[in-house]
N, C-alpha and C positions, 0 to 999 in steps of 0.2 A: 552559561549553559544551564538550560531548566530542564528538571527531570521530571516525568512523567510516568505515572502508572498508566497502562492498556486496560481495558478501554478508555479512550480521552471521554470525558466528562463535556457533557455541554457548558458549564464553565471555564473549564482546561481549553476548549476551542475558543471560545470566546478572550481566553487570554492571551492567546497567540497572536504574532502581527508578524507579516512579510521580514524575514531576514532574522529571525530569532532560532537560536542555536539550542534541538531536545535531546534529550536522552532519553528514549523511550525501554520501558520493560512490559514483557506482559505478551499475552499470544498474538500475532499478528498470522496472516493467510496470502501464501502467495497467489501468485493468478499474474498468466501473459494471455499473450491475443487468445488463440485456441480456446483457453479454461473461460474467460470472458465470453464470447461466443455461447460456451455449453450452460455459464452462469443466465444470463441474458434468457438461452431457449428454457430456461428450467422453469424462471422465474413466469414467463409466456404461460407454461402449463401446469402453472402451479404446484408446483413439486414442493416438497421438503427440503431443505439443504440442512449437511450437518453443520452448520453454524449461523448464526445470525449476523446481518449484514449491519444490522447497528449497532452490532457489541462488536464489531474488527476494525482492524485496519487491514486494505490491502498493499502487498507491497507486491510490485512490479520486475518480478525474476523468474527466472526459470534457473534455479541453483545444479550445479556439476554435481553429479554423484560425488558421498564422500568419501577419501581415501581411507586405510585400516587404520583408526583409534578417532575418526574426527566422527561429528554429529551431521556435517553437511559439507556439502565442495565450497568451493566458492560461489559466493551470493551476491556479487556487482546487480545494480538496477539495470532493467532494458528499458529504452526509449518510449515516452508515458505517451507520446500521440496514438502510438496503435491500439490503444483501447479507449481514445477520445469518442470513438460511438458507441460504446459501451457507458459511457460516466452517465447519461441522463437514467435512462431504465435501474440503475445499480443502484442511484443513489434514490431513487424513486422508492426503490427497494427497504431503506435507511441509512446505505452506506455514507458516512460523514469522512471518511478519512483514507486517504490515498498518498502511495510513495513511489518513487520513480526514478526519472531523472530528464531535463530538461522541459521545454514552454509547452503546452494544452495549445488548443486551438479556442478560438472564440467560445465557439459554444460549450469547451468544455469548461473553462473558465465562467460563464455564467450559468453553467446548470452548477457549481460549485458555488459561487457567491449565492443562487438563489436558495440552496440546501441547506446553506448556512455550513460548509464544509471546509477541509483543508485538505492540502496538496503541500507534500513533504518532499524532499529532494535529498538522494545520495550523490553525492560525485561518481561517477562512474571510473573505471578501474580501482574500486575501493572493495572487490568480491573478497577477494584473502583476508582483508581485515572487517570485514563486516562479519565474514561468516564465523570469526571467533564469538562475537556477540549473540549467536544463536546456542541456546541450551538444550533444545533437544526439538526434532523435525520427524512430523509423521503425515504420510499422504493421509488425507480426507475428501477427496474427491476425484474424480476422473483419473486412476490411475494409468489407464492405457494410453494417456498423452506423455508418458516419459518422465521426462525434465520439469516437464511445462505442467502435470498434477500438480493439484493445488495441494501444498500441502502447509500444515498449522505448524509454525514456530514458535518457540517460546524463546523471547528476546530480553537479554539485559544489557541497560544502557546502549541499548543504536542508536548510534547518534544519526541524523536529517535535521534540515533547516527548510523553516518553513517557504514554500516561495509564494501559496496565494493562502490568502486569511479570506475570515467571513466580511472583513470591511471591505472586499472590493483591492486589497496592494498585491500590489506584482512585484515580487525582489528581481523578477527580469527586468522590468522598467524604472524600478526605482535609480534616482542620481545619489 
């Protein structure tokens, strides 16, 4: 397991390869369909955002409210296709690093190898223990979408595995 400080390093990307097990620290920014959508129009009209898209990672959740003493609900990945029309314009943007959980479609897969990017993968039903790994969670964007505002995490050791690297592998197709 290699651990990693946020923001990954164009080095740190560069080191990674399909099937390698991180441990990530550092701020990362959620974002589901909806916040993608309001990302994508901002960027169209040129807006400000409070964070920069090549200093994050995003991870792909919409986290439960949390219960009395916790920092967040549970934080399980939503399924990464529904913002495969979002990946081209985001990463356009500079976004290099994305988290989820199962296969991109073509083109999102090659707007990520041409970005020279990666694509991180939770197992899904892992929310309760993922979201111990979050240290403290504040919306930053859109809060009138609920769940689904984006909001900034500060993460130690969440663990993901890589499943697409900038050489072009797929730990979906890998034998």
């Amino acid at each position: 397991m290699k651990k990693y400080n946020l923001p990954l390093s164009t080095s740190d990307i560069q080191s990674l390869h399909a099937g390698d097990y991180v441990l990530l620290s550092g701020k990362i920014h959620t974002a589901r369909d909806a916040a993608h959508k309001l990302l994508v129009k901002s960027l169209e009209s040129n807006e400000v955002l409070p964070f920069d898209l090549s200093e994050t990672t995003i991870y792909y959740v919409g986290a439960t409210p949390p219960k009395p003493g916790q920092v967040i609900g549970a934080c399980g990945p939503t399924s990464s296709y529904r913002m495969d029309p979002f990946v081209e314009p985001l990463m356009n943007s500079g976004l290099k690093v994305m988290i989820g959980k199962g296969e991109r479609s073509d083109e999102a897969k090659a707007a990520i190898l041409r970005h020279n990017g990666l694509y991180l993968i939770v197992t899904g039903g892992i929310g309760a223990l993922v979201s111990q790994r979050v240290h403290s969670s504040k919306i930053v964007l859109y809060p009138e979408l609920g769940t689904e505002a984006i909001h900034e995490l500060e993460v130690v050791d969440f663990p993901a595995i890589v499943a697409y690297d900038i050489f072009g592998n797929d730990l979906y197709t890998q034998q």
